[in-house]
N, C-alpha and C positions, 0 to 999 in steps of 0.2 A: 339046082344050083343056087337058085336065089333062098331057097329053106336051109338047106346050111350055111348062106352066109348070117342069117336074121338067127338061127342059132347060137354063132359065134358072138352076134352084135349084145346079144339080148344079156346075156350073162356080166358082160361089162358094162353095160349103162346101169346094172341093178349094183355092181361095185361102187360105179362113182356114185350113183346118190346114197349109199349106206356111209364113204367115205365122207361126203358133203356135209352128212347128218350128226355123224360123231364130230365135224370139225365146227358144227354151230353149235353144239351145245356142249363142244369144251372151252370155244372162243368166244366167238363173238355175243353170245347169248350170258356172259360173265363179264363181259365189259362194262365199266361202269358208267351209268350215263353222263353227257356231257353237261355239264352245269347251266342253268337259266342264263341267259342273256338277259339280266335285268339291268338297264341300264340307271332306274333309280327309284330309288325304295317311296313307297306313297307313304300324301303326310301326313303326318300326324294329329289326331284333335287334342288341342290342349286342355281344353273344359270338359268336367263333369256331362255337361249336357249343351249342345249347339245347334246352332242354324248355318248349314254349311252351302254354298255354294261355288260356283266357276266363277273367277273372277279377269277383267278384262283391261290390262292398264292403259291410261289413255292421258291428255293433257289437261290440266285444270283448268284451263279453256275448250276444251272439246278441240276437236282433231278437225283445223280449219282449212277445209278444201278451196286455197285459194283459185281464181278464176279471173278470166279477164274480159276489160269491158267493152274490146273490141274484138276483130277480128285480124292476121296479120303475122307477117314474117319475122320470128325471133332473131334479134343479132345480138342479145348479150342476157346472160343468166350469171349476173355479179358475185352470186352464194353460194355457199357449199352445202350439202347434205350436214347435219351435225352442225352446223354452225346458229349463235346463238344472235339475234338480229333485234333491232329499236323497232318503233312501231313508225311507219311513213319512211323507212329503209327500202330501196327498190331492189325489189325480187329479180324481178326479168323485165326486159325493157324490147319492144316492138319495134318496126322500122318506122321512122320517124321524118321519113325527107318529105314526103307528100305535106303530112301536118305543118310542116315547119315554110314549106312555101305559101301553103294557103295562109298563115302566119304574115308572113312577110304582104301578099299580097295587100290582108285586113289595114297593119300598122300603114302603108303608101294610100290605104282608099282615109284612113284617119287621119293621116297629112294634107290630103287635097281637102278634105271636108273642114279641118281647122282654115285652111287660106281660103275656101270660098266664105266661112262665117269673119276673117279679117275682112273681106270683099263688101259682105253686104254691110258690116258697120261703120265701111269708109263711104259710102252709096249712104247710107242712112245719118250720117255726120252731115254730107253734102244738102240732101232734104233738109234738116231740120235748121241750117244756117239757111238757106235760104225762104223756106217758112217765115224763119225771125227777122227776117230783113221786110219779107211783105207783109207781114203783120204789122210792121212799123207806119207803112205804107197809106195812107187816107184812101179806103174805098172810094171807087169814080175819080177818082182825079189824077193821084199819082200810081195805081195801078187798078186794074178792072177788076170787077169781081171774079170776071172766068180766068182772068190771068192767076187770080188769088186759090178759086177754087182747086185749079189744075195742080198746084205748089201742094194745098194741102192732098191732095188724092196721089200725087206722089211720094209724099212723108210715109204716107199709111202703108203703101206698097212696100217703101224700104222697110219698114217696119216687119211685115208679114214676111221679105225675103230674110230679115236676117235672124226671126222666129225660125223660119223652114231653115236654112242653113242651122243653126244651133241643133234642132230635131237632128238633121244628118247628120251632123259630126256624132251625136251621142247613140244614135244607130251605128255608128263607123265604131264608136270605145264598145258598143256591145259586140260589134264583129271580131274583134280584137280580143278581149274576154274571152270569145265561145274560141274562139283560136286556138288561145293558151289552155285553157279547158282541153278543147282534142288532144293537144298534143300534148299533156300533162296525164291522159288516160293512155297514154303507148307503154306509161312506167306503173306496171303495177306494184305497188309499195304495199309492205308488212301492215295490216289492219291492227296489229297489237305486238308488245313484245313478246318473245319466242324462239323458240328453236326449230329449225328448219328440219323436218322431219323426213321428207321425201321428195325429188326431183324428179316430175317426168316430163319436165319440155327440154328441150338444146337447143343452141344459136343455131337458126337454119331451118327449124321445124315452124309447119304455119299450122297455129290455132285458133279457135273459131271460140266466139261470147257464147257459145253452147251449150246444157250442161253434157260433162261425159263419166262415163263409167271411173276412169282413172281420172284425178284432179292431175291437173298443171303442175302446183306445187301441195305439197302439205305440212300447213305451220303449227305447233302449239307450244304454248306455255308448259314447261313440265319442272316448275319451281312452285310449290313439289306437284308430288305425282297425282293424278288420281285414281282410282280402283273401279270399276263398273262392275257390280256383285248381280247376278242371278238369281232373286230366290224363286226356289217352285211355289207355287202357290197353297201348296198344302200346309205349307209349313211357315206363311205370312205370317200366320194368327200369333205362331211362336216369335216372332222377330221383335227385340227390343233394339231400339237405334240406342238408346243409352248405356248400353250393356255393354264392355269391354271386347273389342275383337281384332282377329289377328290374320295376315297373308303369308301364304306360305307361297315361295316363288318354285314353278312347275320345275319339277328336272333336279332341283336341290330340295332337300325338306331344313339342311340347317339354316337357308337363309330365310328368316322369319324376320317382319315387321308389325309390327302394333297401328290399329288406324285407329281412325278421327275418322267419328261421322259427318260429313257434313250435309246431303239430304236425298229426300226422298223422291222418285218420279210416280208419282202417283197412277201411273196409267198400267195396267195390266197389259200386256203385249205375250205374243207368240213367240216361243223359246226357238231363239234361232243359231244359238250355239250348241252344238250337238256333240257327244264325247265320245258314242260310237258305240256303245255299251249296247249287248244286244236287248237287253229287258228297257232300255230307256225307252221312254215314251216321246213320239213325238209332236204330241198333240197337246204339251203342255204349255201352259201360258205360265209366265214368271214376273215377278216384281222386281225394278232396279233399284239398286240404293249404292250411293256413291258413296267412298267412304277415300280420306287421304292419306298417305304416309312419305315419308322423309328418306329417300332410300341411301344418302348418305354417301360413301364412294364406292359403293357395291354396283355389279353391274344389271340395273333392270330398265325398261328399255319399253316405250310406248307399244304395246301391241302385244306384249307379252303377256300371258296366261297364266293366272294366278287360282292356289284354293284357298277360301276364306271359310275361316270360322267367326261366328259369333258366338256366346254365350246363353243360353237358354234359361230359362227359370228349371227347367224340366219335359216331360214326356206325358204331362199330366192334358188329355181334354178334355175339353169342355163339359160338363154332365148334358147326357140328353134329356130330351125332356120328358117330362112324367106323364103320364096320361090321367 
């Protein structure tokens, strides 16, 4: 029973794949493949010969991770992301009531401290009129010497309280100072002019004098831009700063701008941007060099990813040396 069914079975499974077989490779094996998903064509070098690298936009100030100088509950963040601010413009502003009574408390101890120095120089007015009266006075006769002496030992006393009294009250104006001080560090204010680049506190969030991985706020300058160029270190030797060179913004290749050098960081550092390229090496050290451009009302945008060329003399090295 079961050998004539596997009989019957066997002869149509060997149909449908002979059927399967003529229908791949009249159809689907002649279909034409679906085109590249390239989303944008890479850019271009415009020089004969160059020093190219990944470039890193950032603010002509460096990208200022503000922070603050205390610690404490946010209740007002005045600025916008994108919004362009003065320098000593307040950022975000801390709770402020504790400050503001220790405040109050300082200016009442600087009030008692001025009325006890009026105290001791109405006490020291009193001394010194009557000093002037027994000094007037004929020793032994119209007053005694120890009557005399005691007059002037208490001059001297007024004198020393209303020394200490002045000392207080100007201990009381530095109370009062360091007051305004505290409560003047609840606002932390723009360090330079700039544009507000990123927000990560809210009113309601408590942040600590700390350093943290994410800044508070992040401010920079980006009138104009700057560029952070990568170069490998192979290709230092080739690098002219005075040489004309060009960014080409990631994702578009026609938007091309022209820089300005402005300088060099001389330190050799660990390439820490990586493009993903399997043959890239990651063990390569690179040289930064800042270079600026003007981007004008195109849209490019602090953080964004740029490739630069420079222009090269050539491909010519160095002769080695001869034996």
């Amino acid at each position: 029973m079961k050998g004539s069914l596997m009989r019957r079975l066997l002869p149509a499974i060997a149909f449908a794949g002979a059927a399967y077989a003529v229908y791949y490779s009249t159809v689907v094996a002649r279909r034409e493949p679906p085109p590249s998903n390239q989303l944008a064509m890479p850019a271009e070098n415009p020089f004969p010969a160059a020093v190219s690298g990944s470039g890193l936009v950032e603010a002509n100030s460096r990208n200022i991770a503000v922070g603050s100088f205390v610690s404490g509950v946010v209740v007002g963040v005045p600025v916008a992301e994108g919004q362009w601010v003065k320098a000593n413009q307040p950022l975000f502003v801390l709770d402020r009531r504790l400050a503001e009574a220790d405040l109050a408390v300082a200016e009442r101890e600087q009030v008692a401290a001025q009325a006890r120095i009026a105290e001791a120089e109405a006490a020291l007015a009193d001394q010194t009129d009557q000093l002037r009266r027994v000094e007037r006075l004929q020793s032994g006769v119209s007053v005694s010497e120890d009557r005399k002496a005691r007059v002037q030992f208490a001059h001297r006393a007024a004198q020393t309280l209303v020394e200490a009294a002045r000392a207080e009250a100007e201990t009381a104006r530095a109370r009062v100072r360091a007051a305004h001080v505290t409560l003047d560090r609840l606002t932390v204010r723009a360090p330079i002019d700039g544009r507000v680049l990123k927000i990560n506190v809210r009113a309601g969030e408590y942040v600590t004098a700390e350093p943290s991985v994410d800044p508070l706020l992040l401010l920079g300058n980006d009138r104009p831009l700057h560029v952070r160029v990568q170069i490998d270190e192979n290709d230092v030797w080739r690098l002219n700063t005075s040489a004309p060179a060009e960014a080409v913004v990631r994702g578009n290749r026609e938007m091309r701008f022209p820089l300005t050098f402005v300088r060099v960081e001389p330190w050799v550092l660990p390439k820490r941007s990586l493009t993903g390229d399997r043959t890239e090496r990651i063990d390569t050290r690179v040289l930064e060099v800042i270079y600026s451009f003007d981007p004008g009302d195109r849209p490019v945008y602090v953080g964004q990813q740029m490739d630069v060329f420079i222009e090269a003399a050539g491909d010519v090295r160095p002769e080695a040396g001869r034996d």
